[in-house]
Every structure is written in structure tokens, then in C-alpha cells.
N, C-alpha and C positions, 0 to 999 in steps of 0.2 A: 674469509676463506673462499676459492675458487678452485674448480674443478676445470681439467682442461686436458682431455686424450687421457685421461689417466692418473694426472700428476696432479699434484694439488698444493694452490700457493696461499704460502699462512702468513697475513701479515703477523710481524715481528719488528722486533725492537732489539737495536745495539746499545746498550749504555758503555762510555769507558768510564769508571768514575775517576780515573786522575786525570782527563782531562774536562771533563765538567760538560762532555758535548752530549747528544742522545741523535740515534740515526734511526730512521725506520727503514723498512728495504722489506722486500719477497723471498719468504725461504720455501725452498722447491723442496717438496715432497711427496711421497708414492703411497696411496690408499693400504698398500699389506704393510708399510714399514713408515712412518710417518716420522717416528725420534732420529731415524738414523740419516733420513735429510735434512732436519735439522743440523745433527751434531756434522755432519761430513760439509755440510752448505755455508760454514762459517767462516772458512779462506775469502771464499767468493764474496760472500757479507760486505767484509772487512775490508777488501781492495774495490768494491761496489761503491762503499759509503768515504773512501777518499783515508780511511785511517790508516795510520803508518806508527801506531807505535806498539800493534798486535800484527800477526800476520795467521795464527794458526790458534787453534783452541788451545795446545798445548803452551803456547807462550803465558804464561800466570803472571810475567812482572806486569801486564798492565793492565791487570785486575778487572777481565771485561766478564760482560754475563751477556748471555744471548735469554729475552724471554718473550713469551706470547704476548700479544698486544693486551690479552684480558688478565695479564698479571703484571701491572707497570708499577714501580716505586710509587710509594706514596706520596702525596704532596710537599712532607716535610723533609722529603730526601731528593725534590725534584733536583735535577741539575742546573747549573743556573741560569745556563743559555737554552734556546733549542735553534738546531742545527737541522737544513732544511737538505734533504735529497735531491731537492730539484734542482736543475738550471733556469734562472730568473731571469729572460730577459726585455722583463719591463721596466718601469723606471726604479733607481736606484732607492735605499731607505730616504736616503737627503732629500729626494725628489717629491717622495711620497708626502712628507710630513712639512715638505714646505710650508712655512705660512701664509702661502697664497693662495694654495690649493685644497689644504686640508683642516678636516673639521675633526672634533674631537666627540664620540658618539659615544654618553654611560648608560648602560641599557641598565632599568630596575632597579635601580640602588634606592629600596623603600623599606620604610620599616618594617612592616610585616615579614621581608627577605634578608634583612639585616641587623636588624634591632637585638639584644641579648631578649628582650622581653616580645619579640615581635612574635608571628604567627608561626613561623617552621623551628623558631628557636622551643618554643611550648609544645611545638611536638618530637622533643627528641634530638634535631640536627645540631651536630657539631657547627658554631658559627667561627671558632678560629680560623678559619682559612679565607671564608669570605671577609671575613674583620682585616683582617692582613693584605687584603685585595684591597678592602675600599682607604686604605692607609698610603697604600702605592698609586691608585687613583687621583687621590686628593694633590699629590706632588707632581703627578702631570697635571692634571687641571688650573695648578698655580702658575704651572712655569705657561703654559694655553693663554693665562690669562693675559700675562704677562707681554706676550708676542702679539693678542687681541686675535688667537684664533677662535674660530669660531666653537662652543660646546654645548652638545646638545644632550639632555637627560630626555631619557623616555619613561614614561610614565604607565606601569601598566594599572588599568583598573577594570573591575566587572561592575555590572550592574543587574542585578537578579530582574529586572521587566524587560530588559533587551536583550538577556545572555541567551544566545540558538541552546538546545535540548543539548543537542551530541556536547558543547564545552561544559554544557551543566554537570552533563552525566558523565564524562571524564573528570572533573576536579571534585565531584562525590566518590568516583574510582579512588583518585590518589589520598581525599582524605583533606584535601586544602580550598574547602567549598566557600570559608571565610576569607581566604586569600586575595589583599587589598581590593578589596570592596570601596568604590568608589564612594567619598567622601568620610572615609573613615581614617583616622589617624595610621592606620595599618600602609594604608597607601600612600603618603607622604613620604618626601625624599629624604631619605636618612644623611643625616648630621654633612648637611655642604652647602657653605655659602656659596651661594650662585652671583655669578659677573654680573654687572647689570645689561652686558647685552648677551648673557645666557640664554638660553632658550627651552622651555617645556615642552613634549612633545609626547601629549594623549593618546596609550595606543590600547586597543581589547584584544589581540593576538599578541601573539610568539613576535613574529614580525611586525618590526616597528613602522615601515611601510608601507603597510598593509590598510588601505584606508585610512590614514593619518597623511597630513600635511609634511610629512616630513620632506619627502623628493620635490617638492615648491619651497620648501622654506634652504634648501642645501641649493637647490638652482638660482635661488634670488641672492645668496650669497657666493654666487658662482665657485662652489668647492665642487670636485671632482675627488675629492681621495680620503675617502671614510678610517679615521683610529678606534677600532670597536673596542670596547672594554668595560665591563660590568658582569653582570650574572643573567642565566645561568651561562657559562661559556657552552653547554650543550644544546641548551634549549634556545631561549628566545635573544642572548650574544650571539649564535650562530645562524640562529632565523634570520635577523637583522644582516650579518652580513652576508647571507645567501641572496637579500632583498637586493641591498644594496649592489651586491655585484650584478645579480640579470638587470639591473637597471645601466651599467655601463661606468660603474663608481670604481675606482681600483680602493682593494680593502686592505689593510691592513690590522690585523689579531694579536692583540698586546697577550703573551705567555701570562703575564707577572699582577695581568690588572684585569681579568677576568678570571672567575672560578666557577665552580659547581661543586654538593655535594655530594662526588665520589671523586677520589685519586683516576680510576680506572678513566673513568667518563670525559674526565677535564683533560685528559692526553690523546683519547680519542679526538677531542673537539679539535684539540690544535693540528693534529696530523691532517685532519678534515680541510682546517681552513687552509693550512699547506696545500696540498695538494687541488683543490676546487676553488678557492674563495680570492689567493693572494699571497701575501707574505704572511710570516708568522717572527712577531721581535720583540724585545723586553724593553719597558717604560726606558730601561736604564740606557740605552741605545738609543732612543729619540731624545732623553733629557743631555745628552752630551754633546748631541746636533744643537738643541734648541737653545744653550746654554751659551753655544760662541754667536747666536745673532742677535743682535739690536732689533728691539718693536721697528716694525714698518711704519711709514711718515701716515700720519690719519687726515684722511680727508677733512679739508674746515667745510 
């Protein structure tokens, strides 16, 4: 929410659910009456975000709901595209996911974050949704393999004789002070056979670029155009491609192959990468590119 002369602009969210799209956009509002810019700013919404098959709040055949960014459907009701507001114009999806250029980057996908027995599943977290992510990862990963682009797993791990105080006493805050601990089963990469020319990639932050080798090992395989996808999509998915992007990588934010757990949190993330990072598209979109080309000729 921002404040500006008076008015006040609330991010917001268009769902239509029969057509399956989701629009974010700015609903203008007044400090003494806040619901009735809302309710009266939904004409403007609707011809904003390009929809034509609403035009006024009163139209109900196409069952739309206008709501606060901090009340979004739940994961199990996501719609199954997302539909971005902006005008894109850098290079196209085809372009991006070329296999000349792009690399496929699984932030965290270790047992401790995934496991039914791992460490956040023991304290409580629903792992359905991540289970469901790492399910749609693995079917990009194949078809990656398959074109010989390149994929990169990051690996986070701590080490209690080199972790700084402040990350100490942060993951004593949250509660997840065990959380993959270097050389422990907790931090091993959950259930995925790696290519043999895969690649591991060691990180102790959020961002995978962060003192890791990663921006040497993507420049020696000359990729410029990062596929993020893993967990959390709020946290250290997002890190990574904040990284990657001030580094000059164009990013694109898999909807379908990244999660976190909250519903709220994981629609926040995408609208983020929307809007800051790059594109935002679903695995199913690049396996339909990747599906009509023939692997590149390999170097003897």
C-alpha cells in the first residue's frame, strides 16, 4: 500500500475464474473511504488489465471477485496460468528458454525442505504443495536433459563453526536451527537423478550467488537466461533470481515449479518476479517449446 496527496494505492488482485487468467493492477483509494474505491475502481481494473468478458462489478456472468493481495486463493485453487500486466519487451518465452542460452536453476530441493520425514515436515508444514512442485520440476529437468541444457541444483547448507551470529540467531528465531546442516542427510538433494553433466552448486545464503561459484560456472557455460524453480519461491527462489538478475542474466520464474509454505506468500513472490526480476510462466509453456526441438549437434 502507498500513500500519495491523499489517495492511497492498494495492490490488488483480479481473478476471472472462467477464464483461468489472474491480473494484479492498483486500486485507487481515499484515507476516509477506502471499500468504496475499491468497489467503484473495478470498471477501470477490468479495461486496465485488457478483460473483456466483465466490464462492471454488476456483470456476475463472469464470476469475477476483486481481492486484497493479502487474501489470494489458495494454492489448490491457483488458476492455472498467470497473466502478467506488463508490457514485455525483451526477448520472447522461445528466446528465453532457448537451449543455447538457458540454464535450468533448482534452488533447495533437499530433504530437510522436502522429505515427508525431513526437518520442516516434523515441525508441522504441510509438504503437499512442495511434493507437487518437486513432481513438475522433475518433468522439466527430463525434458533439460534431454536438449543437454544445462541444470543447476543449489545446495543450501550451514555449518555451526562458520555460521555469522545474526544467521544464527535468526534460524533460533524461526525455530529451524537444524535445518540442513552440512553433512547431514537433512541437506542432501531430494529424490533426483542428476545428468552427469549436472551440476552442484554450494551455497550458505538465501542467494545462490552469493559467494558461490555459480556466476563462473553459468559464464563458462556461456548461459545468459536463468529458469528459477524450486523452494522457497519467497525466499532464497527469489534471492537467487534477484542475484541473477543485478548480475545482467534475464530470469525467468516458473509459477508451477516453485512453491513456499503459504498460498499468500507464493503469489506475492510471482507478482515480485513479474514486475522486478523478468517473466513469470508455467513449466507447461516451456515443455511445449522444448518438445518440438531436436537436441543440438554435441561437440566431438
Amino acid at each position: 500500500m502507498g500513500i500519495d496527496g491523499g489517495r492511497t494505492f492498494t495492490d490488488g488482485v483480479l481473478i476471472d475464474d472462467r477464464s483461468g487468467r489472474i491480473h494484479y493492477a492498483k486500486v485507487l483509494t481515499t484515507p476516509s473511504d477506502p471499500t468504496a474505491g475499491v468497489s467503484n475502481g473495478i470498471e477501470k481494473i477490468l479495461a486496465a488489465t485488457g478483460n473483456t468478458m466483465a466490464r462492471s462489478r454488476q456483470d456476475e456472468s463472469a464470476d469475477c471477485r476483486l481481492r486484497n493481495s493479502s487474501f489470494l486463493p489458495g494454492r489448490g485453487h491457483m488458476p492455472a496460468t498467470y497473466t502478467s500486466p506488463f508490457i514485455d519487451n525483451g526477448p520472447s518465452l522461445e528466446g528465453r528458454v532457448s537451449p543455447s542460452r538457458a540454464a535450468v536453476i533448482v534452488v533447495d530441493i533437499q530433504n530437510d525442505m522436502c522429505h515427508p520425514e525431513g526437518a520442516l515436515a516434523k515441525m508441522g508444514t504441510d509438504m503437499r504443495p512442495i511434493l507437487d512442485t518437486v513432481a513438475n520440476i522433475k518433468v522439466l529437468v527430463d525434458e533439460a536433459h534431454r536438449l543437454s541444457i544445462p541444470v543447476i541444483f543449489t545446495q543450501l547448507t550451514f555449518d555451526e563453526l562458520t555460521m555469522p551470529p545474526a544467521v544464527r540467531q535468526q534460524r533460533e528465531k524461526n525455530g529451524d536451527r537444524e535445518l540442513c546442516i552440512k553433512g547431514t542427510w537433512g541437506a542432501d538433494i531430494f529424490e533426483f537423478e542428476q545428468g552427469p553433466n549436472d551440476r552442484i552448486v554450494e551455497k550458505h545464503r538465501y542467494d545462490a550467488f552469493f559467494e558461490t561459484e555459480l556466476d563462473m560456472v553459468l559464464k563458462s557455460l556461456e548461459r545468459d537466461s536463468l529458469i528459477i524453480t524450486g523452494i522457497a519461491s519467497n525466499v532464497c527462489a527469489q534471492a537467487t533470481g534477484i542475484g541473477g538478475y543485478q548480475r545482467g542474466y534475464y530470469v525467468t520464474f516458473l509459477a508451477d515449479c516453485t512453491s513456499t509454505y503459504s498460498d499468500k506468500a507464493h503469489q506475492e513472490a510471482l507478482a515480485y518476479a513479474d514486475r522486478f526480476l523478468g517473466k513469470v510462466a508455467d513449466s507447461s509453456e516451456i515443455l511445449e517449446i522444448w518438445r518440438e526441438m531436436e537436441p543440438l549437434p554435441q561437440e566431438v
